[in-house]
N, C-alpha and C positions, 0 to 999 in steps of 0.2 A: 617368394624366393628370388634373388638380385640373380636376374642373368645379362650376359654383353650381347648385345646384337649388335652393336652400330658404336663407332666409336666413339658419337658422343655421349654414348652412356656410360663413358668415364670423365671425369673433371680433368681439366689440366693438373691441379695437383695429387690428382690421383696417379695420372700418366707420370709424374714428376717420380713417386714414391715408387712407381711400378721399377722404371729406370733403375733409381737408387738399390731395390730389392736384385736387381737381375744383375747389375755389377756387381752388389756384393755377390752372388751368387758364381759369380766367373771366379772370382780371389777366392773365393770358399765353399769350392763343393760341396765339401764331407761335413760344414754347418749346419746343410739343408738335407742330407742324405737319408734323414729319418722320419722328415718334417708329415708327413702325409703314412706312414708307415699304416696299413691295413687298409686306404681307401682305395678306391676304385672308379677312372675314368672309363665310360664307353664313348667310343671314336664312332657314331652314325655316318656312315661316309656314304649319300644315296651316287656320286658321281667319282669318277678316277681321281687319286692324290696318292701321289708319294712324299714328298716333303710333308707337307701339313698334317695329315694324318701320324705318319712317323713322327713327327715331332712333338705333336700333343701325347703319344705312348710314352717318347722316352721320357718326356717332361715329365710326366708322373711317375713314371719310375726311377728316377733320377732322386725324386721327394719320395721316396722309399714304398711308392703308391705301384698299383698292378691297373693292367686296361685292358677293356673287352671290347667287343663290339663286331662291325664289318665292314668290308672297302668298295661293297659294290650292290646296288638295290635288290637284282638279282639274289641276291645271299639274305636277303630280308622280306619278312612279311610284306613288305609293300608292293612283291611282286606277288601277293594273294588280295591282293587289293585294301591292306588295313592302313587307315590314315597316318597322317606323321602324329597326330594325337595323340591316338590312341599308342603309338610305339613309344612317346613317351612318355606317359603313364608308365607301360610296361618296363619298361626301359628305368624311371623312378625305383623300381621296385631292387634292382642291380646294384647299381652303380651309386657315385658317392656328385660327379657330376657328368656332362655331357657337353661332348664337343664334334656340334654337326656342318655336314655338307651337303647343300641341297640342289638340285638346277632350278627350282623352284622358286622365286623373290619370297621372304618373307615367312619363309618354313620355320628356322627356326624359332624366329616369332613367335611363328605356333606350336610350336616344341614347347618354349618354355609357357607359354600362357597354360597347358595342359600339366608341365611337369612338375614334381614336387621336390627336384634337385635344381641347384643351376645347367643353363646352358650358355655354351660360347657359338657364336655363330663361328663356324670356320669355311663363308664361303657361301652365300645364296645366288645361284644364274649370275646377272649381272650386276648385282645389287651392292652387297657391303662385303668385307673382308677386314673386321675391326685387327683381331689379329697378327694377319701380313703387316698393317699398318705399326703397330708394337714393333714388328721387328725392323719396318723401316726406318723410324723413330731410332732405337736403340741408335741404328747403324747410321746413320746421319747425326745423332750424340757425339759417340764414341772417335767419328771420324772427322767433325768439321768444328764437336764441342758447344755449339749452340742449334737452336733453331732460326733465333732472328736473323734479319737479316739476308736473307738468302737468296739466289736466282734459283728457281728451282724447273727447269724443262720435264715434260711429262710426253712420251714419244712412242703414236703407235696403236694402239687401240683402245682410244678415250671413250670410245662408242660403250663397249663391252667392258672396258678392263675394271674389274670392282677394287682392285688392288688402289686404283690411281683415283675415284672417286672418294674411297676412305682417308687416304693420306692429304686429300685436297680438304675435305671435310677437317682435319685433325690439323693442317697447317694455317689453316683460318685464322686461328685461335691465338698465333704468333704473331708479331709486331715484322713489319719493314720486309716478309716475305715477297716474293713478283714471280709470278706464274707464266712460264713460256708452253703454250700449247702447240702441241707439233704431232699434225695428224693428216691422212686425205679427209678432204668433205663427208667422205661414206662412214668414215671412222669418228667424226669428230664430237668431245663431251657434250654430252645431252643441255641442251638449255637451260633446263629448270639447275643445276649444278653451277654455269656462268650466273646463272641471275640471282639463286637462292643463296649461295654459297661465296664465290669468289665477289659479285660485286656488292651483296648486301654487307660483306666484310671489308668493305672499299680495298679490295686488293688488286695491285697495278697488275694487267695480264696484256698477250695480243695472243693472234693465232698466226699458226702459219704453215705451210706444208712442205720448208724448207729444214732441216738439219743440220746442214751444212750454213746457213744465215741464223741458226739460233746458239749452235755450240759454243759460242766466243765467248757469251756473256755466264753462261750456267756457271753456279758451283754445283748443283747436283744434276746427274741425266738420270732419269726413269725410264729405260727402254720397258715394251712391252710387248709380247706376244698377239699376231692377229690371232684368235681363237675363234678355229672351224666349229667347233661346238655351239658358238653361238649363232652362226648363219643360218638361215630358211634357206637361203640359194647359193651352193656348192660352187656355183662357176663367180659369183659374187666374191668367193673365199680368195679363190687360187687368184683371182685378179688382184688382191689386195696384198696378200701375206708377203710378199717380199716387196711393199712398198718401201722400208725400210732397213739396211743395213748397216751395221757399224760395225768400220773397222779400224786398223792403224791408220789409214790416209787421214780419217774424218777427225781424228783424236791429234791431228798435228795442230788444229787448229783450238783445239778444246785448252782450258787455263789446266797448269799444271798442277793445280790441288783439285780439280774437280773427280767428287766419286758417280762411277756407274752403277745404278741399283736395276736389277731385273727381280720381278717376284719369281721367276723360274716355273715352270721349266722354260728354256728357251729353244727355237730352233735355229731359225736362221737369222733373227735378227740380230743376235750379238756374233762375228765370226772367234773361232774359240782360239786363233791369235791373239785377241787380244785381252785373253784370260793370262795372262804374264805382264800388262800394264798396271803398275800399283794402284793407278785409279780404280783398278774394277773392285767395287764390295760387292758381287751378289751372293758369292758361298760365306762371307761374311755373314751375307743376312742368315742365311742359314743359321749359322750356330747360333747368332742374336735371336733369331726367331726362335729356338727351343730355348733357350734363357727368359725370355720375355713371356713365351707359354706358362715356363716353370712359376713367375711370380704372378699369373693372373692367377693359374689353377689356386697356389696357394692361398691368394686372394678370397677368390669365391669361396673356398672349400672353407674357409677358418671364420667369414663372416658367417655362413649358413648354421656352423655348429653355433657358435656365437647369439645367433638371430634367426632359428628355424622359420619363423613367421615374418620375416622383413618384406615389405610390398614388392611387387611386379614392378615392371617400369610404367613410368607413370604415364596414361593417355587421355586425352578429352575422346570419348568418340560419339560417335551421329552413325545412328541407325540407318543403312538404307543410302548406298550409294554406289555410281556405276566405274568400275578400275577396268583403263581398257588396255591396260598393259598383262599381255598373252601370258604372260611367264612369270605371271602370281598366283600365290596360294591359292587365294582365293577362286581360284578358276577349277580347280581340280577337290577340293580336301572335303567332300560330305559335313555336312552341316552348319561349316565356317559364315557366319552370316557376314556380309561384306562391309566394311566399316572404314570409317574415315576419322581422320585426327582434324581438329582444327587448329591451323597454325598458322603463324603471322604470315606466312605466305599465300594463304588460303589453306581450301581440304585436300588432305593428300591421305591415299589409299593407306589403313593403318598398318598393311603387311609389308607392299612394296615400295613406298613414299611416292609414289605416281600422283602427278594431282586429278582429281575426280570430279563428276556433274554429281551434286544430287538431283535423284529424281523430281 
């Protein structure tokens, strides 16, 4: 069964047709209003989400679809100790697809290698947010009309942020892009991501820990959230979280068609002045992100009727190797044996794309 984990388990022209599905989708509600009539999405939410979770329910029932599920691990088996496997089996048995949230890298990974419905990843630790990325995509479409070509700044916590390593992943894929990174040292995008991704893509980037010296050039800014959830050390956090702010001052200098995207929630980093600047799209993304839900669900749900038996995503893997990244599946899940892909980057852990020793 075809599930999304990562967003390059969509093609660009697949992404292309998603677009095409979710505009028409804006022009023509009451087209799609029946599209899904009697299926059934469960929202697996093992960590907090308002937006996301919200938006894959009303997505489907927007497509005249109904959704179950829960918003916190607490409310699930897993706080009886039953694997995420084993819950999607269970979970198969319900529902028509699945669309989960894990702090776990690589969970739903193993949601879908277990289930017999699709799944969407909506959200692993720090890992992927195929999803978010859909709706960043739409709104970066709808507002600038292309993808080429673009400056695109990424501000904030490159460290952690899974929003900003999917859309860097998805913006690869584009001609004449240039990546402004702007983060402190403690926050800044992982390595393997500049190596694997931005420069095996030969795409022009720097770094910098200035704001105010990258604004000028962007057409698009991606503020982002430091997120406490992700720190081992609390005083780590509170040091960080207001390294950066945006407000009117700093937008005097920004070009006048440039849009500001947040995946939200936000706190302090955007000041909520500057929610009346035309440039800001982030409740944009919003709506674009439950439009973009609506045509994946549909997606998935009408292939699967279509192709009950269509493959897994496809992996090389090798028996027997050591992920030393804390906040993978594979660290926790009863009988996951630990596995590695091999790919032109070398072995990367098959859950959390971590690169690995084998033994």
């Amino acid at each position: 069964m075809r599930s999304v984990i990562d967003i390059l388990d969509l093609s660009v022209e697949e992404i292309d047709e998603l677009i095409r599905t979710a505009c028409d989708m804006i022009e023509n509600p009451k087209k799609y209003s029946e599209c899904l009539k009697g299926k059934k999405i469960a929202t697996l939410f093992f960590e907090p989400s308002t937006r996301t979770r919200l938006s894959f329910e009303a997505a489907m029932m927007e497509l005249g679809g109904s959704a179950l599920g829960f918003s916190d691990a607490k409310n699930s088996s897993a706080s009886k100790g039953e694997t995420v496997s084993d819950t999607a089996r269970v979970v198969s048995c319900y529902a028509d697809i699945i669309a989960m949230r894990h702090p776990l890298e690589g969970a739903p990974y193993v949601a879908s290698l277990a289930a017999s419905i699709p799944v969407i990843n909506a959200g692993d630790g720090g890992h992927a947010h195929p999803t978010q990325t859909l709706a960043d995509l739409l709104t970066i479409y709808r507002e600038k009309g292309r993808f080429h070509n673009l400056t695109v700044g990424f501000c904030g916590d490159l460290k952690y942020g899974r929003p900003v390593h999917s859309l860097i992943h998805a913006l690869s894929r584009y001609t004449g892009v240039k990546i402004v990174l702007i983060s402190p040292d403690e926050l800044a995008l992982p390595d393997y991501i500049k190596r694997d991704v931005i420069e095996k893509h030969g795409m022009p980037y720097y770094e910098t820990t200035s704001l105010d010296e990258a604004i000028p050039e962007l057409d698009v800014l991606y503020m982002t959230r430091v997120q406490g959830e992700r720190f081992d050390d609390p005083d780590e956090y509170f040091r960080l979280k207001d390294f950066y702010i945006l407000d009117p001052a700093k937008l005097e200098n920004a070009k006048s068609d440039m849009i500001i995207l947040h995946p939200l929630p936000r706190v302090d980093e955007i000041t909520v002045d500057v929610d009346a600047d035309p440039r800001a799209c982030y409740f944009k993304q919003v709506f674009n992100g439950k439009n973009m839900r609506k045509a994946l669900i549909l997606k998935l749900v009408t292939e699967a009727e279509a192709n009950p038996a269509s493959a897994k995503r496809p992996t090389r893997m090798l028996s027997s190797n050591i992920c030393k990244n804390s906040r993978c599946i594979c660290k926790s899940e009863r009988g996951l044996i630990p596995q590695a892909v091999e790919t032109d980057e070398g072995l990367r852990c098959a859950f959390c794309d971590s690169a690995v020793e084998i033994n």
